[in-house]
C-alpha positions in Angstrom: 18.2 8.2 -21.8 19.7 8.2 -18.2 20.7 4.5 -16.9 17.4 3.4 -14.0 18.7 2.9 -10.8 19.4 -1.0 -10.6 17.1 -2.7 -8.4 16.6 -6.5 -7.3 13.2 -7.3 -7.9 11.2 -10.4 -6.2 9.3 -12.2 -8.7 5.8 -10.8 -9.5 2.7 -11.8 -11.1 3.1 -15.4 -10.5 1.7 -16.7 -13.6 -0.1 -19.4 -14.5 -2.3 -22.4 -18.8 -1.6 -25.5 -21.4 -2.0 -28.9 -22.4 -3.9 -29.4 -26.0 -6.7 -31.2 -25.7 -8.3 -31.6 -29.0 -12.3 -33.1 -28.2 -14.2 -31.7 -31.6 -14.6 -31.7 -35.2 -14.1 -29.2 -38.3 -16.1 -25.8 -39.0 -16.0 -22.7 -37.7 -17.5 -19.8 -35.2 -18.0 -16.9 -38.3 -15.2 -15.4 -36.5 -12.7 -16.4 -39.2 -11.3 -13.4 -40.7 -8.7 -12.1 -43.8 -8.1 -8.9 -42.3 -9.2 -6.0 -40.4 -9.3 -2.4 -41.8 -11.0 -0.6 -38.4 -10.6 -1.8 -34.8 -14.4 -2.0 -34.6 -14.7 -4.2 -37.7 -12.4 -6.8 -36.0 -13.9 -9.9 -36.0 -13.2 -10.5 -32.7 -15.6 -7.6 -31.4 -19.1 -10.2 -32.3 -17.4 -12.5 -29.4 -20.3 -12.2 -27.2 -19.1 -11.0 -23.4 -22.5 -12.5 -21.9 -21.7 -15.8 -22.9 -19.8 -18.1 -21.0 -17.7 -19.6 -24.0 -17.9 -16.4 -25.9 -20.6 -18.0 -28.2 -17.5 -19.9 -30.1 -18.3 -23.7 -30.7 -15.3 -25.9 -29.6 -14.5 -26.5 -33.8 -11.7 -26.1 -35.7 -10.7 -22.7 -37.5 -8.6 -21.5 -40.0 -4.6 -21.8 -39.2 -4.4 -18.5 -37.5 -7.9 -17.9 -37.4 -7.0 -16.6 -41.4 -5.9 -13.3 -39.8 -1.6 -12.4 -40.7 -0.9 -11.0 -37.6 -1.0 -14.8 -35.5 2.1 -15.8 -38.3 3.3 -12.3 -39.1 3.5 -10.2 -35.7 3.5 -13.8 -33.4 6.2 -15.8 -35.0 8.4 -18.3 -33.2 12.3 -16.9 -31.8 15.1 -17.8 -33.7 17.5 -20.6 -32.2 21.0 -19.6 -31.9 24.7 -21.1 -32.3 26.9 -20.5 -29.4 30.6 -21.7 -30.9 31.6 -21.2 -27.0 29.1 -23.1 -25.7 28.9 -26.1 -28.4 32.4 -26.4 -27.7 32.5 -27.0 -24.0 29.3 -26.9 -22.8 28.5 -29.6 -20.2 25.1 -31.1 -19.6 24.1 -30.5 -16.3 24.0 -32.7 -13.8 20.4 -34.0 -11.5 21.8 -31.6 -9.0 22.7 -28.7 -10.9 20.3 -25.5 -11.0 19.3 -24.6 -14.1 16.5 -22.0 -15.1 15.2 -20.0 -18.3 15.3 -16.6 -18.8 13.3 -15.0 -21.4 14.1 -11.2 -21.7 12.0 -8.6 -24.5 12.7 -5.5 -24.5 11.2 -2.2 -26.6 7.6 -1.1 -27.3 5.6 -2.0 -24.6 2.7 -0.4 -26.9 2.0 -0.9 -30.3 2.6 1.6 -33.1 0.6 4.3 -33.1 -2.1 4.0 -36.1 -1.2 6.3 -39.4 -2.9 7.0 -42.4 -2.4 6.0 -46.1 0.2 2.6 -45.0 2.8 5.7 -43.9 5.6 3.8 -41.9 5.0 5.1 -37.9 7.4 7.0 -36.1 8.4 5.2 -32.7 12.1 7.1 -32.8 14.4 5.1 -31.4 16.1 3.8 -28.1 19.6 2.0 -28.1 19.6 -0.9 -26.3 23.3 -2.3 -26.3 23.8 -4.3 -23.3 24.5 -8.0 -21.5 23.2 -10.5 -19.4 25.8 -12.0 -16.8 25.4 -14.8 -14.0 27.5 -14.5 -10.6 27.9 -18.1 -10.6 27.6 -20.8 -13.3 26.9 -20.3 -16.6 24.6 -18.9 -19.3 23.8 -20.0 -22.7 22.2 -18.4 -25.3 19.2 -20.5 -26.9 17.4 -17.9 -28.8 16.6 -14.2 -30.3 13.3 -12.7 -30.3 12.4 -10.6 -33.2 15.8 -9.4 -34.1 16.4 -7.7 -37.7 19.5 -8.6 -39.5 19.5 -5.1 -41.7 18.8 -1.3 -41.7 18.5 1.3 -38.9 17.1 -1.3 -36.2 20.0 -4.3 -36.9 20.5 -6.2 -33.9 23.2 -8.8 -33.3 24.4 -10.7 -30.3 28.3 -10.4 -30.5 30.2 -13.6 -31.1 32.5 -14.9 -30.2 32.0 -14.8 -26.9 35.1 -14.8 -24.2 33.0 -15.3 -20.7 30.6 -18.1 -20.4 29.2 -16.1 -18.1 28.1 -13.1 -20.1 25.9 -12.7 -22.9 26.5 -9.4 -24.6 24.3 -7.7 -27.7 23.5 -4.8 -30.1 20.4 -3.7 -30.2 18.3 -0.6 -31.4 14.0 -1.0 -31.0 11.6 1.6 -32.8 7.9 0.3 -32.9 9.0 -3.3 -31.9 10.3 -5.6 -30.0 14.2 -7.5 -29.3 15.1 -9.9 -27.0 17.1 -13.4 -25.8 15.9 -16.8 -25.0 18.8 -18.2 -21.8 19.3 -20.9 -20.0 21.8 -21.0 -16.6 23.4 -23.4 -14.9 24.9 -23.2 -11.3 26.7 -26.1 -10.5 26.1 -28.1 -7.5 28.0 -27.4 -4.5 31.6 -29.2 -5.2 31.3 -28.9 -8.7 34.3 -27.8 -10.1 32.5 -25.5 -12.9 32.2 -22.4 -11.4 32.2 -21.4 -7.5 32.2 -24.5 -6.5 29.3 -23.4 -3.5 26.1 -24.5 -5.6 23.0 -22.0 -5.6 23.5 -19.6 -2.9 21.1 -17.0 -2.3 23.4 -14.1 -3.3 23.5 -15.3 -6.6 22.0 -13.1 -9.5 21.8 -12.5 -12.8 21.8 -9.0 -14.2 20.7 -7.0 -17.2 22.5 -4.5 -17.7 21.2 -1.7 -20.8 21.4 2.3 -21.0 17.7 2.6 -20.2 17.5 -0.1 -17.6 19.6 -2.0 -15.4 18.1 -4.2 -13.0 19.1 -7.6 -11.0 17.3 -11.0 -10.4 18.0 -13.2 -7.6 19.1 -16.6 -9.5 16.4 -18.4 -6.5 13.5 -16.4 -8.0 14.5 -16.4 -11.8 12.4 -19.8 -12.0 8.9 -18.1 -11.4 10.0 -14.3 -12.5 6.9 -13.2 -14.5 7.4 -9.1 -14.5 7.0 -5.7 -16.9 9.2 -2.9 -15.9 9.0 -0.1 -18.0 11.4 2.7 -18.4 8.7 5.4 -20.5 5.4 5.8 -21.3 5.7 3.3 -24.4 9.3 1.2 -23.8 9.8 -1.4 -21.1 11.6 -5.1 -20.8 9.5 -8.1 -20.1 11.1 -10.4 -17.8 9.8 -14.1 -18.0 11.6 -17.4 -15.8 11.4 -20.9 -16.0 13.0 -24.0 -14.0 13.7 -27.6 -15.9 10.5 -29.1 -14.8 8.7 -25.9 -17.2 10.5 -26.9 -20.1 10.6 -31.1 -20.1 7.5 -32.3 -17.9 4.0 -32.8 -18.1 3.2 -29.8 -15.4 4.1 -27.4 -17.6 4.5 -23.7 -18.5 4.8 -21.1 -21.0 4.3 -17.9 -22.3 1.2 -15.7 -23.4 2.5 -12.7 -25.8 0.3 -10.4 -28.0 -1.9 -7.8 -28.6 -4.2 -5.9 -26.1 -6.6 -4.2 -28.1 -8.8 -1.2 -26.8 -11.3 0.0 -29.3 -12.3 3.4 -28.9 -16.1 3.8 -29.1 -17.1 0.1 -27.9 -19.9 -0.4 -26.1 -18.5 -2.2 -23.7 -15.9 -0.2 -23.1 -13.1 -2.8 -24.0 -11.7 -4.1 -27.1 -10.3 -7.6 -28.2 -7.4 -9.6 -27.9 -4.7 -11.3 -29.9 -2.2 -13.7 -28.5 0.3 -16.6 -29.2 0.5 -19.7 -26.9 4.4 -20.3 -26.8 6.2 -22.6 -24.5 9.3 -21.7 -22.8 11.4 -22.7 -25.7 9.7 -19.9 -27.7 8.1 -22.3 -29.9 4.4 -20.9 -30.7 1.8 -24.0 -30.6 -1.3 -22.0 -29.8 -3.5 -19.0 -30.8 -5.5 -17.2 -29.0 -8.7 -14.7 -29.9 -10.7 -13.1 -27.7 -13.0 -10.0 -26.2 -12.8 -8.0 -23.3 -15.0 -5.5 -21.5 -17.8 -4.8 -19.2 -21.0 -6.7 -18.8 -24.2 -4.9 -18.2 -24.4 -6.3 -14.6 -20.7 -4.8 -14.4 -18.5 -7.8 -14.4 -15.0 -7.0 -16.3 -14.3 -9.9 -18.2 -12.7 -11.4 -21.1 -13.3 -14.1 -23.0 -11.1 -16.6 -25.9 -10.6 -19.1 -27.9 -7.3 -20.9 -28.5 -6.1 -23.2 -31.2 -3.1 -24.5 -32.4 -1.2 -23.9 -35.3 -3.0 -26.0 -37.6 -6.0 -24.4 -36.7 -7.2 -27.7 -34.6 -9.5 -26.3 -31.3 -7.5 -26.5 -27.9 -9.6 -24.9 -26.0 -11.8 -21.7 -24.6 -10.4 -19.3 -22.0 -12.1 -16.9 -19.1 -11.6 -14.8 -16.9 -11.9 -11.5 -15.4 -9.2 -8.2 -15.8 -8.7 -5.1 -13.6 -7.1 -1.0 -14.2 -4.5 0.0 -12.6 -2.6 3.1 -12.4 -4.3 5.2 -15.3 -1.9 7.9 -15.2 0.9 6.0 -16.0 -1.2 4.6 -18.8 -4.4 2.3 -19.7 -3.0 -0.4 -17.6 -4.0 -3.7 -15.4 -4.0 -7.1 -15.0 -6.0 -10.4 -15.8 -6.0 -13.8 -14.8 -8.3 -16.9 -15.9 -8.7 -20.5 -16.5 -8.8 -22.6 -19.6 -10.3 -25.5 -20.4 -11.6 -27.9 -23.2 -15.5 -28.3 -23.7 -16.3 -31.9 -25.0 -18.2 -32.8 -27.3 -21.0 -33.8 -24.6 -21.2 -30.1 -23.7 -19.0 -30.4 -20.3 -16.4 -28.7 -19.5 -12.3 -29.8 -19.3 -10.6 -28.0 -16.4 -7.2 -27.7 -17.9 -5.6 -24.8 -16.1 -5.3 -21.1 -15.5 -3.6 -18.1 -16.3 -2.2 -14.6 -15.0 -0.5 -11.7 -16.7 -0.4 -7.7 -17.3 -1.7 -5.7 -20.2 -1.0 -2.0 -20.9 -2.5 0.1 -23.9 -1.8 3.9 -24.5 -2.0 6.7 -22.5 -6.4 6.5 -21.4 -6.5 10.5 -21.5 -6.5 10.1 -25.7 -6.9 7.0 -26.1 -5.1 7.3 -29.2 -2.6 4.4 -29.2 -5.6 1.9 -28.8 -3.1 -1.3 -29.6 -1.4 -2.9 -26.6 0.8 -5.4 -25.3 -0.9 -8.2 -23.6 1.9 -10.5 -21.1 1.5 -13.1 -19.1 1.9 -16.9 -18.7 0.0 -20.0 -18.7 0.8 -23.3 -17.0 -1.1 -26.8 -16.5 -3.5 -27.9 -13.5 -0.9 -29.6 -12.1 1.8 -27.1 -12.2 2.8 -25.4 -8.7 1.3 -22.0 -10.1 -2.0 -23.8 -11.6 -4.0 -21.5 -9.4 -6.3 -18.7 -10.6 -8.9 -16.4 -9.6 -12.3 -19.0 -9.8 -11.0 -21.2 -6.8 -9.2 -23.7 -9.5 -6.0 -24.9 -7.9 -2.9 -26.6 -9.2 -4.0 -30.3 -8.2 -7.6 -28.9 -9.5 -9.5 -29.4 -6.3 -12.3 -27.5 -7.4 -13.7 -24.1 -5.8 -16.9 -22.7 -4.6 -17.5 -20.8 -8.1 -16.4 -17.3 -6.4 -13.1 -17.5 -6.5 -12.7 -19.0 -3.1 -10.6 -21.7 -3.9 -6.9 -20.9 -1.8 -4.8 -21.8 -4.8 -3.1 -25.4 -3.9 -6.4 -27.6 -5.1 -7.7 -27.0 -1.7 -11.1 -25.8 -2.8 -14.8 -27.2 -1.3 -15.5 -28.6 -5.2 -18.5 -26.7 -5.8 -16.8 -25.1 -8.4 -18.6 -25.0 -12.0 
């Protein structure tokens, strides 16, 4: 495949939720599962749209809801050991910049289905590259979903000369690779790197055969985008500042499964997800519906627990198409929160991210990647679309809120 023009993006789909807040007792909804053998036999699909909580009690649930695909396909990244880096790597100072950088790239769509457990055919798509900082430093804390044998054997490549440059092989069929960084730029004076601080010329850059494409270091911290490079193959781009990672306004990631299910009467599907903070770490799972209401509302609806299968709490929102001929694509953005064992309901923050299925002319490739990111009420990007802001200032229930807890607090 031909090199894509490198571009410097701005940061898109600011995202936005998590803090557990476990207010109930033990049972479950009857949406515990084993295992699916049809889409339409997912027990996700009796979720009921209509209601406002889905018609899931705020109980605990089997670890993983007792499906494999929350531990199998949703499983934490692997930490790494940076010989460089252990040997000299400084802690950065009050006044240093330092962000996270979570890049996946591959199938942007899941496998096609096949009969008879046949292994799918995804071919293949080489995806030996690097990540390199103009100023400062990088560090390599994780891998995402990288196979140490066969065909598809990836490998970052150690030892590494340039502290700043990360480099790696890397060969994706019908899943998914990726890297977990953190980078530091020096204050001004420092004498690690430059020596000019964060300047706004700064960038990082990935830098693959089938994309290459550069990040201002200034907008790494709320980078939330999906660019895509085929119908099926893309790299998720996902940033983070220090506050993300170590305070109690903090963010994440939302990864999964988007699931369109031919046939449904509602004309969506269900969804699949694992709350993960920016360390990669899973805590959370999430289940849920999407689709049309009678009235015509597009919504979707979940559920999330953590990973002993203790309740967390319910999500909601709404979700939009975008360009169908590129794909069954959109958006969707929410707001979660904890319902107590009164019956009232725990603002705890919002949500915003992309989903993409297969191409909507077949609808053949029903299974989809579902990307976003949550964060707390009191994160700077706590706002969503029902008028909930990020010092929770309430809203008028339509989505009038402007975003910064400025809302009239007539919000439900």
């Amino acid at each position: 495949m031909s090199k894509t023009k490198r571009r410097s993006l701005s940061a898109l789909l600011l995202g936005l939720p998590v803090a557990a807040l476990m207010l109930a007792g033990c049972g479950n909804d009857g949406i515990t599962g084993s295992g699916t053998t049809t889409l339409e036999q997912a027990p996700e699909m009796e979720i009921d749209l209509n209601d406002p909580n889905g018609g899931m009690s705020a109980s605990d649930e089997q670890p993983g809801f007792g499906e494999a695909y929350f531990t199998d396909a949703l499983a934490d990244d692997i930490p790494v050991t940076d010989v460089l880096a252990d040997s000299g790597d400084v802690e950065p100072g009050p006044r240093a910049t330092v962000v996270y950088l979570r890049a996946v790239w591959g199938r942007r769509t899941e496998a096609p289905t096949v009969a008879d457990d046949a292994e799918p055919d995804c071919g293949s798509l080489v995806w030996d590259g690097s990540l390199s900082v103009s100023d400062g430093f990088l560090r390599p804390l994780s891998t995402i979903r990288f196979e140490r044998f066969g065909d598809f054997a990836d490998s970052l490549i150690f030892p590494r000369e340039n502290r700043a440059v990360l480099e790696w092989g890397s060969t994706t069929g019908c899943g998914v690779d990726g890297v977990l960084i953190r980078i530091v730029v020096p204050a001004a004076g420092d004498t690690i790197g430059n020596g000019d601080g964060l300047t706004a010329d700064d960038e990082v850059v990935f830098d693959t055969a089938p994309l290459t494409v550069a990040f201002r270091l200034t907008e790494v911290a709320d980078l939330d985008t999906t660019i895509m490079v085929d119908d099926n193959n893309g790299v998720s781009f996902t940033g983070f500042n220090r506050n993300d990672v170590a305070s109690a306004c903090r963010r994440g990631v939302v990864r999964g499964a988007w699931v369109d299910v031919p046939g449904d009467s509602l004309r969506g599907g269900y969804i699949r997800a694992a709350w993960m903070d920016p360390m990669g770490h899973t805590f959370g799972h999430l289940r849920g519906r999407w689709g049309i209401t009678e009235d015509g509302r597009q919504l979707w609806v979940g559920k999330i627990i953590g990973r002993r299968g203790e309740y967390i709490g319910h999500v909601r929102g709404t979700w939009d198409e975008a360009d169908l001929l590129a794909g069954h694509t959109g958006g969707f953005k929410g707001h979660w929160f904890a319902v107590s064992t009164s019956g009232d309901e725990v603002y705890l923050g919002a949500t915003r991210g992309r989903w993409r299925t297969g191409r909507d002319d077949t609808r053949d490739a029903e299974r989809g990647l579902m990307h976003g990111i949550w964060a707390t009420r009191c994160n700077r990007d706590g706002g969503d679309d029902r008028g909930h802001g990020g010092g929770h200032g309430g809203g008028d229930g339509n989505g009038n809120g402007d975003g910064n807890g400025n809302g009239d607090g007539n919000g439900a």
